[in-house]
C-alpha positions in Angstrom: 51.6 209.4 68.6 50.8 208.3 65.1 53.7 210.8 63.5 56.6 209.0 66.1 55.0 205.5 65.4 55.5 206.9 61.4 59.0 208.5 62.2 60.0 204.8 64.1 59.1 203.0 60.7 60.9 204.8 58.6 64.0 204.9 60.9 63.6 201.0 61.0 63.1 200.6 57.5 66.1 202.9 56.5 68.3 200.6 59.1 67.4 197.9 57.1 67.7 199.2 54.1 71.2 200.3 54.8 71.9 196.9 56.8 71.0 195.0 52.6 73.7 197.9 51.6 76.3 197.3 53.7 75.6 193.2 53.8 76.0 193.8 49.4 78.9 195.6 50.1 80.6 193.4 52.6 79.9 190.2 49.7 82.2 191.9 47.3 84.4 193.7 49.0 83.5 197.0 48.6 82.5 197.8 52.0 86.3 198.4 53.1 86.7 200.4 49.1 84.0 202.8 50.6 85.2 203.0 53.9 89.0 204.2 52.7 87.6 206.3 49.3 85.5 208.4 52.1 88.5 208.5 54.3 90.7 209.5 51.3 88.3 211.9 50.6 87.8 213.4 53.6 91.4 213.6 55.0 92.9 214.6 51.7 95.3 217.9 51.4 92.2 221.0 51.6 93.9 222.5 48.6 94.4 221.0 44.8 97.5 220.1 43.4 99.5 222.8 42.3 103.2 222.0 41.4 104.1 225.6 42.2 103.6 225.1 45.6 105.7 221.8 45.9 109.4 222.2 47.9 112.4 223.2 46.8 113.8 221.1 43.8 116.3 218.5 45.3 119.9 219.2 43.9 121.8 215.8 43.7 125.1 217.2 43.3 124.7 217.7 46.9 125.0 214.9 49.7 122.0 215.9 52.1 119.1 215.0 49.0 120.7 211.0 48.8 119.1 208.8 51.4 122.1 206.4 51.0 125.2 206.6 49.3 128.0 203.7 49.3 130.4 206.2 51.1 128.0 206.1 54.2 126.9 204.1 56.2 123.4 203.9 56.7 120.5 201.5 57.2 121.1 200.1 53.7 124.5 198.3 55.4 122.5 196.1 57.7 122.3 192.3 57.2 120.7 189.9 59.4 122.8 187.5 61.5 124.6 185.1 60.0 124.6 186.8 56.5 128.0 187.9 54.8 128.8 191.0 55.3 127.8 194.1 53.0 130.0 195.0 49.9 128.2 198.8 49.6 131.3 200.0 49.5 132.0 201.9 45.9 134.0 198.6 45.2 130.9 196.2 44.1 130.7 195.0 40.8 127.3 196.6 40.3 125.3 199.2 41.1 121.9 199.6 43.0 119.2 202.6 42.2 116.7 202.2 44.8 113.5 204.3 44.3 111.7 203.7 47.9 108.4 203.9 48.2 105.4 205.8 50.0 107.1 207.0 53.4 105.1 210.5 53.4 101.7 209.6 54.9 100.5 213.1 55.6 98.0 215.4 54.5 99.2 218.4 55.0 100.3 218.9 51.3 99.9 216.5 48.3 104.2 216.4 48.4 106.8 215.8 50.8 109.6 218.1 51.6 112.9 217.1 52.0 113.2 217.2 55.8 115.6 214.5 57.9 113.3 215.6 60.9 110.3 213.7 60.0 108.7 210.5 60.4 108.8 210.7 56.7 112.1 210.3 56.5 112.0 207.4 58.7 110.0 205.8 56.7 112.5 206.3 54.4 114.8 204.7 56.0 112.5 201.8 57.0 112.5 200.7 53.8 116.4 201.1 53.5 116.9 198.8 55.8 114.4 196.2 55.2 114.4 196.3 51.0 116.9 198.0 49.8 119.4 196.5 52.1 118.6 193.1 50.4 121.2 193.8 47.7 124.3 195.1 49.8 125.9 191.4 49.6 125.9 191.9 45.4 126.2 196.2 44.6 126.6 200.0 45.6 123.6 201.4 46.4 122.5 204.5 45.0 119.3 205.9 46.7 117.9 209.2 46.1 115.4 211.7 48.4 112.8 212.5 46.0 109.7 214.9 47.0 106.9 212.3 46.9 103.5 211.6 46.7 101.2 211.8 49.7 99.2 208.6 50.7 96.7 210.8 49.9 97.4 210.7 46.4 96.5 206.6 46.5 93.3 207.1 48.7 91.5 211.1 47.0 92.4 211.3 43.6 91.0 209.9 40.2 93.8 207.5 38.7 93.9 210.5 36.3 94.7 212.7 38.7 97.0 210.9 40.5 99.0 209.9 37.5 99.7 213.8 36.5 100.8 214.1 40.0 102.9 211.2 39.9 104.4 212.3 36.4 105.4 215.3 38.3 107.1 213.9 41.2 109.2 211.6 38.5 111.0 214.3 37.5 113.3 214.4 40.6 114.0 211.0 40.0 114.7 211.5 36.5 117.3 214.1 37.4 118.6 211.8 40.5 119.2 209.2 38.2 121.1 211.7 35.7 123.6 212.1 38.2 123.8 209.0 39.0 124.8 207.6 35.5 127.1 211.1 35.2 128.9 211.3 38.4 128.8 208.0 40.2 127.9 204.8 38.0 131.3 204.5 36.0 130.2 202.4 33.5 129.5 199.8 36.0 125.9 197.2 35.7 123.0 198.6 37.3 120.3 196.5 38.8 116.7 199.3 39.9 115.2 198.0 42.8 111.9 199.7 44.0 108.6 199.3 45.6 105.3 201.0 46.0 105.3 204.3 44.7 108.7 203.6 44.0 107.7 201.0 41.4 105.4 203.7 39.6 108.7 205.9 39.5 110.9 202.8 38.2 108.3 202.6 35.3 108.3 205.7 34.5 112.4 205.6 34.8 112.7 202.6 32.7 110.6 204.4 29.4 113.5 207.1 29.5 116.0 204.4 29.7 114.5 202.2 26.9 114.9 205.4 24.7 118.7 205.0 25.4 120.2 202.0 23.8 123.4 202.5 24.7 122.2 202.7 28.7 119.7 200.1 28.6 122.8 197.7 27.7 123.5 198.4 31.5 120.5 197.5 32.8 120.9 193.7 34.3 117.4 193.4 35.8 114.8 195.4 37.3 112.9 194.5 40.7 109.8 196.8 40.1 108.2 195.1 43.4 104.6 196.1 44.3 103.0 198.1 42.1 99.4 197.9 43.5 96.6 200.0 42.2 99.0 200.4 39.0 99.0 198.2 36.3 102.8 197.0 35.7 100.5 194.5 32.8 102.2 192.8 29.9 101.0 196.4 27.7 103.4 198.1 29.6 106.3 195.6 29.5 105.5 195.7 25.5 105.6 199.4 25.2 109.2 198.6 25.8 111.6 197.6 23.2 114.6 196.8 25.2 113.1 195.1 28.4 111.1 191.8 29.0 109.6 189.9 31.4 112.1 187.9 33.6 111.2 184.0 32.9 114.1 182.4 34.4 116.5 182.6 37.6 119.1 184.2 35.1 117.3 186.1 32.6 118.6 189.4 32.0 117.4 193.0 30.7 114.2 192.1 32.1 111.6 192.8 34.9 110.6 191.5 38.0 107.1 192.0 39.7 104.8 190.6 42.4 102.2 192.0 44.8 102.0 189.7 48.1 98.5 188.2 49.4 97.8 186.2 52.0 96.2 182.5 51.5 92.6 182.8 50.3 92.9 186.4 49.9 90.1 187.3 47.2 89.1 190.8 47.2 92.5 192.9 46.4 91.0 196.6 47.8 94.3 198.0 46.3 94.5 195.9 42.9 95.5 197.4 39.9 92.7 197.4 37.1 94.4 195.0 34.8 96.3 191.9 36.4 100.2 192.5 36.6 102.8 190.2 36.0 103.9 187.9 38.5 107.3 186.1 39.0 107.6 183.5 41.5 110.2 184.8 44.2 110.8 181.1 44.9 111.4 179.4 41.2 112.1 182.9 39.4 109.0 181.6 37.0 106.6 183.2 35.5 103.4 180.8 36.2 100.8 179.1 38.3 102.8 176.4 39.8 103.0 176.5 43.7 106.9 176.6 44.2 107.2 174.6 48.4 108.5 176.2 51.3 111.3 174.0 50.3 112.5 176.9 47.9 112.7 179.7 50.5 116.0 180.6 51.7 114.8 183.1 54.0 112.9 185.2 55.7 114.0 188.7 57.1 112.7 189.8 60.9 112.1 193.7 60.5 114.1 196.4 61.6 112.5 199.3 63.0 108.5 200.4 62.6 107.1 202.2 60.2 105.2 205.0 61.2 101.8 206.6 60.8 100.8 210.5 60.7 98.1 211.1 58.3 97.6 214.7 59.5 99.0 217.4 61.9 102.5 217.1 63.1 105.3 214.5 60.9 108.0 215.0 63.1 110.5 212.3 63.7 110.0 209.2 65.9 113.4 208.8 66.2 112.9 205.3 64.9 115.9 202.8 65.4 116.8 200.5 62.6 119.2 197.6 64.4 120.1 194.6 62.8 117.6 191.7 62.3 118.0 188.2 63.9 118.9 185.8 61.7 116.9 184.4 58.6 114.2 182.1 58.9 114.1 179.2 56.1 111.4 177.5 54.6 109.3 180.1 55.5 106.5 180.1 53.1 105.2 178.5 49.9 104.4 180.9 46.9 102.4 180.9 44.0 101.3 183.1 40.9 97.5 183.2 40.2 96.1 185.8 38.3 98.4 188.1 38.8 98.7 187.5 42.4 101.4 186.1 44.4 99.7 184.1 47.0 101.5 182.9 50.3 100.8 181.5 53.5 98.6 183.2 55.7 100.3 185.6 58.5 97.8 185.8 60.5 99.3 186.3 64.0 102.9 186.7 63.1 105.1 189.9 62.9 104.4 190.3 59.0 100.9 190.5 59.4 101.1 192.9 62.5 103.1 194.9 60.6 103.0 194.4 56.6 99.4 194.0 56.0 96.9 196.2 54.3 93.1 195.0 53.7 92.0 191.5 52.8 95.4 190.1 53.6 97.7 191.9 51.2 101.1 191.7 52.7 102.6 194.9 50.8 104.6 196.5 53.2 106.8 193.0 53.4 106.9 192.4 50.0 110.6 192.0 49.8 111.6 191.2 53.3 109.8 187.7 53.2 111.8 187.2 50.4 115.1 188.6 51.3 116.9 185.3 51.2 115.9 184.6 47.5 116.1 187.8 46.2 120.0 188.2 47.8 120.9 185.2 46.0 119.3 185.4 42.6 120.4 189.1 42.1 123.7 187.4 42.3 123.1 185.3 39.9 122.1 187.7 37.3 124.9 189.5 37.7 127.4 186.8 37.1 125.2 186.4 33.7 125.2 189.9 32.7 129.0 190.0 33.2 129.7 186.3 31.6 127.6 187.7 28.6 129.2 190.9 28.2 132.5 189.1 28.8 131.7 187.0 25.5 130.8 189.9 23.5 133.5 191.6 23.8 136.0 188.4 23.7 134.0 188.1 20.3 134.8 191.5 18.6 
């Protein structure tokens, strides 16, 4: 009787004890941290990486390894109702390379293959048609397959670890966007758009290009959207020589960043470890002021779903990507603090259902709630980049 009174008093202490844990935990934030690292851990791809074993190399001289291409159409041609109708058509002004982000959610290998049979790929195209889309009223769009990262790569592995992995999936974007300057860009302006893991691909894509003076003369702007647990800090926007921040509506050669949280959102699970820029999608400004709903020109309803297979089969859903109702103005306010861009709180709308990670990040809408504002100032950069350019040459 005394050893099961002794075994019920440890048991009761040890509930407590982990009860002060978990309440510690739950304070800071760190309770949901542990709860995904163990996940991460335990649900991560058996094997280590081993680039050997990725898929076959992607050859972009073929059509099949392009998610979109301006000859097609394809969920990058949808626009809301009411909005003008696309111009991704080879006959834009400009050009679009859209690096999309973490569609492959599996854990059946660290990499994806290149499979059109997959809820992979229609994550792919999820993000075709509700970022990428965005910028048919200004360019061609130019979107590569690339054989990315697993989830799994966010969630298991040391940022050391991850980053080698990462370094390794860039080269398929590297050679994509080879191609793309040999075989399609024709001299033309070229705006990168990406987000998520695409953004961490766009970094590494804009070092090449900054070592490329002739090319980086092409580059109008870059929408690096969403970058996360990676730092896109001012260290890495001075690390490059040709590119700066973007501190106006109209500034040029420059970068554009923001990671969406919700109103009173404080514990950022998936922050990066230094604070990242952040340019205000409403005034195009780079500081703390709260720009009014007045600003916003529009939100986007989504297209589609986005969908989740962390292990076992990926086979296609056989999503449908429709258009999207028309735009909602004066959706939200926004604001820049610490490296945040905060917004009105979702709770209970379609954004949150769908966008929202942890401690109300809204990641996965990070450009449709600003598809109004990012349509129009794209535009507006472009008419810079070629009124500039026009007065250069007017001036040799």
């Amino acid at each position: 009787m005394k050893f099961i009174k002794k075994i019920m008093l440890i048991l009761v202490a040890l509930i407590i004890l982990l009860s002060i844990i978990y309440g510690t935990l739950k304070v800071t934030g760190n309770d949901q941290k542990l709860i995904i690292s163990a996940v991460g851990y335990l649900f991560q791809p058996s094997d280590d990486f081993d680039y050997t074993k990725m898929a076959s190399k992607p050859d972009y001289s073929l059509e099949k390894y392009w998610l979109s291409l301006p000859a097609r159409t394809d969920e990058a041609d949808l626009v809301p109702e009411g909005v003008e109708e696309s111009i991704n058509n080879n006959k834009a002004p400009a050009d679009v390379f859209y690096i999309h982000g973490t569609g492959y959610l599996n854990n059946a290998s660290w990499t994806a293959a290149i499979n059109p049979h997959t809820a992979t790929e229609d994550n792919a195209k999820f993000s075709l048609a509700n970022e990428a889309s965005i910028f048919n009223g200004c360019c061609n769009i130019y979107a590569p397959h690339y054989r990315e990262a697993s989830m799994f790569a966010y969630l298991g592995l040391t940022a050391e670890k991850r980053d080698h992995l990462l370094d390794v999936v860039f080269k398929d974007i590297a050679n994509a966007f080879d191609y793309f300057i040999k075989h399609h860009n024709q001299g033309r302006p070229i705006v990168i758009v990406s987000h998520s893991q695409g953004a961490h691909m766009a970094m590494r894509l804009l070092q090449k290009i900054d070592m490329d003076a002739t090319l980086t003369n092409r580059i109008v702007v870059a929408y690096l959207i969403g970058s996360g647990p990676v730092s896109l800090d001012k260290d890495y926007v001075n690390s490059l020589t040709h590119f700066t921040t973007c501190t106006a509506p109209n500034s040029i050669n420059c970068i554009v960043h923001w990671d969406t949280y919700g109103e009173n959102g404080s514990k950022k699970i998936f922050s990066s470890p230094k604070p990242s820029i952040c340019i205000n999608p409403l005034s195009w400004q780079e500081n703390d002021l709260r720009a009014p709903a007045s600003q916003h020109l529009g939100a986007a309803p989504i297209s589609g779903a986005y969908t989740i297979k962390m292990e076992g089969d990926d086979t296609s859903e056989n999503i449908a990507f429709k258009r999207q109702a028309e735009l909602i103005p004066q959706y939200t306010w926004a604001q820049c603090r610490d490296g945040f861009l905060y917004v009105a709180d979702q709770a209970g709308t379609d954004y949150d259902k769908l966008g929202k990670l942890p401690d109300k990040s809204y990641h996965g809408v990070d450009l449709p709630m600003f598809y109004g504002n990012i349509r129009e100032n794209v535009k507006h950069r472009i008419a810079e980049f070629l009124q500039q350019h026009q007065l250069k040459q007017s001036t040799n």
